[in-house]
C-alpha positions as CSV (number, residue, x, y, z in Angstrom):
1,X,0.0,0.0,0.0
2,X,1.2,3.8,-0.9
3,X,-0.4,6.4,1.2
4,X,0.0,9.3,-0.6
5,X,-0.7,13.0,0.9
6,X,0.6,16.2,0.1
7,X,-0.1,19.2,2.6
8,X,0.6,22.6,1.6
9,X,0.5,25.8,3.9
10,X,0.1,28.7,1.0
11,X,1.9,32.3,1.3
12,X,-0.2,35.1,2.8
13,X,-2.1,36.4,0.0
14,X,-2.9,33.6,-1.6
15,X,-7.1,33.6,-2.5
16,X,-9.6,30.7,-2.7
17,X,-9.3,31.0,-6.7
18,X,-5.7,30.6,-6.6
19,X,-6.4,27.3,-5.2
20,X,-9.0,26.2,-7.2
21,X,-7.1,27.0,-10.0
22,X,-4.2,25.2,-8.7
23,X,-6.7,22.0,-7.7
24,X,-8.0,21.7,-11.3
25,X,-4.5,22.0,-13.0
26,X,-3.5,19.6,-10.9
27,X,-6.8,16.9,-11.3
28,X,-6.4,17.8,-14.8
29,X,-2.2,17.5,-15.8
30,X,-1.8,15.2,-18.5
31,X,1.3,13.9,-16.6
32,X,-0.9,13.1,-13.8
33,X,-3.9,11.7,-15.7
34,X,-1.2,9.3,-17.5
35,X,0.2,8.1,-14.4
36,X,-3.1,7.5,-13.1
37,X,-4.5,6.0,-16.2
38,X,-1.6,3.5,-17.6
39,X,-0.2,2.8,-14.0
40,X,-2.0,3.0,-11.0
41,X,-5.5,1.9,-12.6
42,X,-4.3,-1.2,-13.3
43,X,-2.5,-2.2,-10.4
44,X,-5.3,-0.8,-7.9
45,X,-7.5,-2.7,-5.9
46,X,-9.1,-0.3,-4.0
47,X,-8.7,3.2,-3.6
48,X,-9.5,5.6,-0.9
49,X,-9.3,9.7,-1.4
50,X,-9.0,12.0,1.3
51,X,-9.5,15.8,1.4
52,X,-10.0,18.3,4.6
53,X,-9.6,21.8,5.3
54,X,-6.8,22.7,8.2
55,X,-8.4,25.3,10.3
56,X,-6.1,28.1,9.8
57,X,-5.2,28.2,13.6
58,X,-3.2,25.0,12.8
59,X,0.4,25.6,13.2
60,X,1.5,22.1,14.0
61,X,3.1,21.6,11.0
């Protein structure tokens, strides 16, 4: 099994659009669609996603 979780704390000034943005380049890179596609589809059981908000009082990381 891979776990696989990236966490990023963004720059002051950095909007809800910038994000979004960022999200859907990322869901839609044809690197990452590939990778998903050719490789991990066909080697993948199951497959759980996880996303959640960090309150922004969190500075445990």
């Amino acid at each position: 099994m891979i776990a696989h979780v990236v966490i990023w704390t963004f720059r002051p000034g950095v909007t809800p659009a910038d994000v979004d943005a960022l999200v859907g380049e990322l869901r839609d890179h044809p690197g990452h669609q590939r990778i998903a596609t050719e490789i991990l589809a066909p080697m993948t059981a199951t497959r759980i996603a996880v996303q959640f908000e960090v309150p922004p009082t969190f500075v445990g990381l």
